[in-house]
N, C-alpha and C positions, 0 to 999 in steps of 0.2 A: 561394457558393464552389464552384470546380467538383470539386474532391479534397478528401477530408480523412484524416488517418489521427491517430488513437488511440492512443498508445502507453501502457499500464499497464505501470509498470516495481514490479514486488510486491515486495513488502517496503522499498521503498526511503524512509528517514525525511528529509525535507529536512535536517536541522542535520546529517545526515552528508555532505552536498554543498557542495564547496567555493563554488558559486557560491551558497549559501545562508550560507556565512561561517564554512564544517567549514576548521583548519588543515592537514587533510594533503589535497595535492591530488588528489581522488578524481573531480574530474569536469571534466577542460580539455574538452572535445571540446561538451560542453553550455553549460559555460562561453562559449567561443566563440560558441555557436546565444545566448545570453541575451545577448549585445552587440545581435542583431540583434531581440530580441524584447519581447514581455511577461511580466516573471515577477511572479506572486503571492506576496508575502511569508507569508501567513497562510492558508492552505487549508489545511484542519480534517476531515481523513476521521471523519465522526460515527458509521459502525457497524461496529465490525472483529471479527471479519477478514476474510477475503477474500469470501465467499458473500455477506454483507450488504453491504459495502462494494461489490462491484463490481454489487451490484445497486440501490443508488442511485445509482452514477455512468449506469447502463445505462436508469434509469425516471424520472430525476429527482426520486424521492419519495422520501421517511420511512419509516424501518421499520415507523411505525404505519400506514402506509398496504400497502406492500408485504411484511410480517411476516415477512422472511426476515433471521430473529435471528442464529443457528446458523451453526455451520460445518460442510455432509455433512446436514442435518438432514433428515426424514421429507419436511416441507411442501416442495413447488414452487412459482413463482410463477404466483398465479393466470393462467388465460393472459385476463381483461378488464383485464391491466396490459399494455402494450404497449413492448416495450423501444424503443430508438434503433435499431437494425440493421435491424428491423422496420416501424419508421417509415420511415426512409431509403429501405429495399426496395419498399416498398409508393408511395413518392412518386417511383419514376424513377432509383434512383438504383443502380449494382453495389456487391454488397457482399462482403467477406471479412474472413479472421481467420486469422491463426497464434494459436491459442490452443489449450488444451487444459481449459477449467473443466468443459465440456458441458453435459450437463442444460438452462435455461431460456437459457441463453446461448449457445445454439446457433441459436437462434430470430431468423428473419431474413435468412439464407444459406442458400444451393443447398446440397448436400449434399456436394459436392465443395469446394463453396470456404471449408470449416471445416474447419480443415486442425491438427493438433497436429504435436508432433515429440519427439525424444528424445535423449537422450547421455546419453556415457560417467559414469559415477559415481563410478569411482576418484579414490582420492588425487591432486593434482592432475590431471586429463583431466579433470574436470567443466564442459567448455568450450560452459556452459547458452546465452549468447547468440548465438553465432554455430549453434548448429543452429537456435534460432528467425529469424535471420536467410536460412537456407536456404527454411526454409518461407517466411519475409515475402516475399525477392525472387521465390519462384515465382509467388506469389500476385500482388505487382506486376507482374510480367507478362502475368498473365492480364487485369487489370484495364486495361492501357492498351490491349489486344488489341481492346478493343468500344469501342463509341460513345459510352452514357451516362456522366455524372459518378459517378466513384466515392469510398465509404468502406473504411476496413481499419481494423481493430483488432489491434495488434499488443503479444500479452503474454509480454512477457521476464520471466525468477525469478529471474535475480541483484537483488536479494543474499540471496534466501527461501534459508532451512539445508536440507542440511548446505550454510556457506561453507569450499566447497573451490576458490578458483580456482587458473585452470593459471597455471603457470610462464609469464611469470618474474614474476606479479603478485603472487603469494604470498608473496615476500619484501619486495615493495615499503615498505611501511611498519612492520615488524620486522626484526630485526638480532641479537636474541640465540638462546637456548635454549630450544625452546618445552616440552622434555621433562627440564631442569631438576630432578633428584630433590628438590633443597633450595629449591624455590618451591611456598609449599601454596595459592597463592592458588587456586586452581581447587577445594580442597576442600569450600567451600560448593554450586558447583555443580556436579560428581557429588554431592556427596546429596542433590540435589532429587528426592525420590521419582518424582514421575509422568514426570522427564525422563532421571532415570540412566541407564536403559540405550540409551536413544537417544543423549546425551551423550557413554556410554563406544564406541558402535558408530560415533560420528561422528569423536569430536578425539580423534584418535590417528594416531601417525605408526608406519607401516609398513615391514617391513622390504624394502629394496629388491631381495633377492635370493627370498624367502619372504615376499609382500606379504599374504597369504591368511591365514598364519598365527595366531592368536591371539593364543600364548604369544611372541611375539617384537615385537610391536606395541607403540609408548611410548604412553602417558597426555599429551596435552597437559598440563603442572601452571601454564601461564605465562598467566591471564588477560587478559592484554596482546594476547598472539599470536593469541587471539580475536576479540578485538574488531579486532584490523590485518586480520583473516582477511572481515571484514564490509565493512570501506573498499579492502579488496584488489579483493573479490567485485566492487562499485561501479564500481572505476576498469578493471576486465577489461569490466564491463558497457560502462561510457564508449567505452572503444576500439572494441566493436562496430558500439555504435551509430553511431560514426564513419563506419565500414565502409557501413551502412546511407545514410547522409547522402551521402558519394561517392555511390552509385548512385542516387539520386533525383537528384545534383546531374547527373549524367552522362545521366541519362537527361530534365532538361531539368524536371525538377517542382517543385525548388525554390521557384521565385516562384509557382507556380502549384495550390498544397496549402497546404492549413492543415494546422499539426501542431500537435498538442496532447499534452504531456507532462505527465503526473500518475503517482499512484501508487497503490494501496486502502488501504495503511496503513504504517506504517512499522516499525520492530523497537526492543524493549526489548534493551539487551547487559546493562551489569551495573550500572543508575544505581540500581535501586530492587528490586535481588534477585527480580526475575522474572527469570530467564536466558534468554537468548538464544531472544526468542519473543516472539510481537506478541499479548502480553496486557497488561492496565492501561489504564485513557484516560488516561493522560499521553502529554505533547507527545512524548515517542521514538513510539510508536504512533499519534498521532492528528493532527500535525504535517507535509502529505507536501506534496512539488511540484505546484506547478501554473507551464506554461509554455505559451507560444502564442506561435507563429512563422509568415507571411507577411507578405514585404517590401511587396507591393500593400493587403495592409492592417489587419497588426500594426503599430502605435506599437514604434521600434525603441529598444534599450534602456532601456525604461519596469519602472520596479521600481513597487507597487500596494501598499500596506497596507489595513488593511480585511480582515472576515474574508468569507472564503468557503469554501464547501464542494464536496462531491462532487455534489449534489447536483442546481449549478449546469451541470454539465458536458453534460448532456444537453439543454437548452434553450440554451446557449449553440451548441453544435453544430448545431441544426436552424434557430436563427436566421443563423448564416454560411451556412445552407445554403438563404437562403431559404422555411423550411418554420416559421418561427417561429410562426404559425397552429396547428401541431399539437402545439405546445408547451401551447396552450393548450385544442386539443381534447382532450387528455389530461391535463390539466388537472394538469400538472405543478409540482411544489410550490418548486423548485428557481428561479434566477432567470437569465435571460441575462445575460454579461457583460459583452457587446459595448460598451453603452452607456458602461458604467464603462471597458473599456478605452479607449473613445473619446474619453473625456472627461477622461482619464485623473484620476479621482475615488482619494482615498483612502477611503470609508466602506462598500467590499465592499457584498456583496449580506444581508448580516443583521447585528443587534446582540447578538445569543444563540442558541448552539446545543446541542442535545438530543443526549445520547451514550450510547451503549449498548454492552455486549458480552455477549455469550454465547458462548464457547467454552470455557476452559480456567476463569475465573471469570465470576462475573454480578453485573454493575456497572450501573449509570447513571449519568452525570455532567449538569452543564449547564454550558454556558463560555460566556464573553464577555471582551472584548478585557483584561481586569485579570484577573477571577476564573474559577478552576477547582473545582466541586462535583465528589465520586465518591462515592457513596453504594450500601453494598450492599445488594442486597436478600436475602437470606437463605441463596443458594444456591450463592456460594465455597466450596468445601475449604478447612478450618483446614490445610491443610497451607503456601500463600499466606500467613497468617501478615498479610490486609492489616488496616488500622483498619475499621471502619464509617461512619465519617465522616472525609472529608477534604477540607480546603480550601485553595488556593496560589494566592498573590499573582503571577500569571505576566509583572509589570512586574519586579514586585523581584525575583523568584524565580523566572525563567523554567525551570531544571532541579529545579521541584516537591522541593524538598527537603524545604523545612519546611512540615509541616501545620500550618496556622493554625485547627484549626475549635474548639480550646477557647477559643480567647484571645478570636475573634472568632465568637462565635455569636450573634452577632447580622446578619453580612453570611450566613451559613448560613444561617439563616430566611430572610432575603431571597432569597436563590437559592435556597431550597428553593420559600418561597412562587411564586417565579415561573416553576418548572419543572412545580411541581401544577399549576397554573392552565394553563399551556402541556399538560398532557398532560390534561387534561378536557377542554378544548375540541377537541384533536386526537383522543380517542376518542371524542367526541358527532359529529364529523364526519363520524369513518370510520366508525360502528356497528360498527369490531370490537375483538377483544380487544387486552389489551395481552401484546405478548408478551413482554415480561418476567417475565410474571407466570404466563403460558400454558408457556411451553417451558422446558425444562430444558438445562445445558448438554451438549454431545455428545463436548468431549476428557477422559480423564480419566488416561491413558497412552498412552505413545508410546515406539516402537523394539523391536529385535528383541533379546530376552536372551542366544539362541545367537551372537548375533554381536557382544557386547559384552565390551570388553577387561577383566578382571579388574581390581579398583580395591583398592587395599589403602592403609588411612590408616596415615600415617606415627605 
């Protein structure tokens, strides 16, 4: 393939995307791009948050191979792991990024053509995708400017917090009172300790004469108008990316680019009392898009079941790109898609996947197309409040409600047995630690207290 561009849209949970089967319509614009395309029903982001997740999409391998657990953490990636940009660059081909992760993800691109960007913060102006759409078109133009085949990696943060989008999206799918004195639903979460005061610095509606001011600032109390504030953020993103699609369509690349749309992981709002924040391996978190669009040679409105992962994303990338070779010089763990799209197979590229987090708590799970394991291992904060064992029937039970691991502990053994066995043989291969065991989590608080609105229980 001669183009291809990347788009990690962060934080974004597939079950909140209307073409994923969300009721309020938060994604026409993608909606439309999936008439023409391949979407994956079951792509399974296996190590969140963002720093692990976008570095298996980026190497094609397992944390146990690449041991960036952590979110911010001490460790780098070795550099005898070789990312996709860096592949790409090294076999012929121009590369760039509107991105801002830095550090190992940088690796790959000229030093000008890794490009971040910024905007406004305030109460509604937080118009995050069209500054990254400033930086993407500059960077496409530099790209069609030369001769060789190029790649871009373009990372948009709607709908990653604080979701503040601009007018008029903010109201789109709310209609009441978000600052409602006689609504306490929000008072579970202000007092979630390690998030209050970020919470209080975030959802709060400002006065519009005196916006700065503290003392005059409402307390969101309508946990409703939160979560609208998430599928708002979504459908502001949607419309961008819109914007984005005109201008490849105008500049002729359409037919002529593979685009590949995913996510690193998705967001927990209020199913399972982790608030608003991409901790838990449950499906809100672990659950994200995966889409691929060329009319020369995406299968057009093919929906795929079958799981896949992040993992996949970087050997399927170097085999459209002809470089499928280096997929295997690098001896990536992850599987090309292509095949499966072509053949348009429902049985994905695995039957079982390995899940991990380390940031806010430390968890491990193992899934497969029925069952969901999370098992802690020692180093949660009781503040979390989670079981140490849980299990969900994700046929019956796709919104992980009910834990089944007392009733049925005997399918626990079985998925326990089969995740031990899966991670002996995956630490005898790699000769290194395991880093669940190795690294400690790195969030523990978050937000600023001078700038957090006074919270007083009714």
């Amino acid at each position: 393939m001669r183009n291809i561009i990347l788009f990690s849209l962060d934080t974004l949970r597939a079950s909140s995307m209307s073409c994923y089967g969300h009721p309020n319509l938060t994604t026409p614009h993608l909606d439309s791009l999936v008439q023409n395309s391949t979407l994956f029903e079951s792509c399974i982001s296996p190590h969140i948050p963002t720093h692990p997740a976008h570095t298996t999409m980026f190497t094609g391998k397992d944390v146990l191979t690449h041991q960036i657990i952590t979110q911010g953490g001490r460790l780098n990636l070795s550099e005898n792991i070789r990312t996709l940009p860096e592949l790409l660059s090294e076999s012929g081909y121009f590369t760039v990024a509107a991105d801002k992760l830095g550090r190992w993800f940088q690796r790959g691109y000229a030093e000008d053509h890794y490009r971040g960007y910024s905007w406004e913060t305030r109460y509604l102006n937080a118009r995050k995708a069209e500054a990254v759409n400033r930086t993407a078109i500059d960077l496409l133009e530099i790209a069609q400017s030369q001769d060789k085949p190029w790649f871009a990696f373009l990372h948009y943060w709607d709908p990653h917090t604080p979701y503040l989008p601009p007018a008029p999206f903010e109201r789109m799918f709310y209609s009441g009172d978000e600052c409602d004195p006689e609504n306490a639903s929000m008072d579970a979460v202000y007092a979630c300790e390690p998030f209050t005061d970020y919470f209080r610095q975030w959802m709060c509606k400002p006065d519009p004469d005196d916006p700065d001011n503290l003392e005059k600032k409402q307390l969101w109390t309508d946990r409703k108008y939160v979560n609208a504030q998430y599928d708002a953020s979504i459908a502001y993103m949607d419309a961008s990316l819109s914007q984005l699609f005109q201008y490849l369509h105008d500049c002729g690349l359409m037919d002529e680019t593979l685009l590949i749309i995913t996510a690193d992981h998705g967001e927990e709002l209020d199913e399972h009392e982790l608030w608003y924040d991409h901790h838990g391996l449950y499906q809100t978190n672990c659950h994200i898009p995966l889409i691929l669009h060329c009319p020369e040679l995406i299968p057009k409105g093919q929906r795929l079941d079958g799981l896949v992962t992040l993992k996949d994303i970087a050997p399927t990338v170097l085999d459209y790109a002809g470089k499928s070779s280096l997929a295997e010089q690098e001896k990536m763990e992850g599987t090309s898609l292509r095949s499966i799209i072509e053949s348009g197979s429902e049985d994905g590229s695995c039957e079982d996947i390995y899940l991990t987090e380390c940031g806010w708590m430390k968890k491990r799970g193992w899934q497969t197309q029925k069952w969901k394991l999370i098992l802690e291992t020692g180093g949660t904060p009781e503040v979390y409040n989670t079981p140490d064992v849980e299990l969900y029937d994700l046929e019956d039970d796709p919104d992980e409600i009910y834990n089944l691991a007392e009733e049925a502990d005997d399918v626990v053994a079985q998925l326990k047995k089969d995740m031990d066995a899966f991670l002996k043989r995956r630490l005898d291969e790699t000769g290194l630690p395991d880093p669940t065991v190795e690294q400690d989590i790195t969030m523990r608080r978050i937000g600023d207290k001078t700038q957090a609105v006074p919270y007083h229980k009714k």
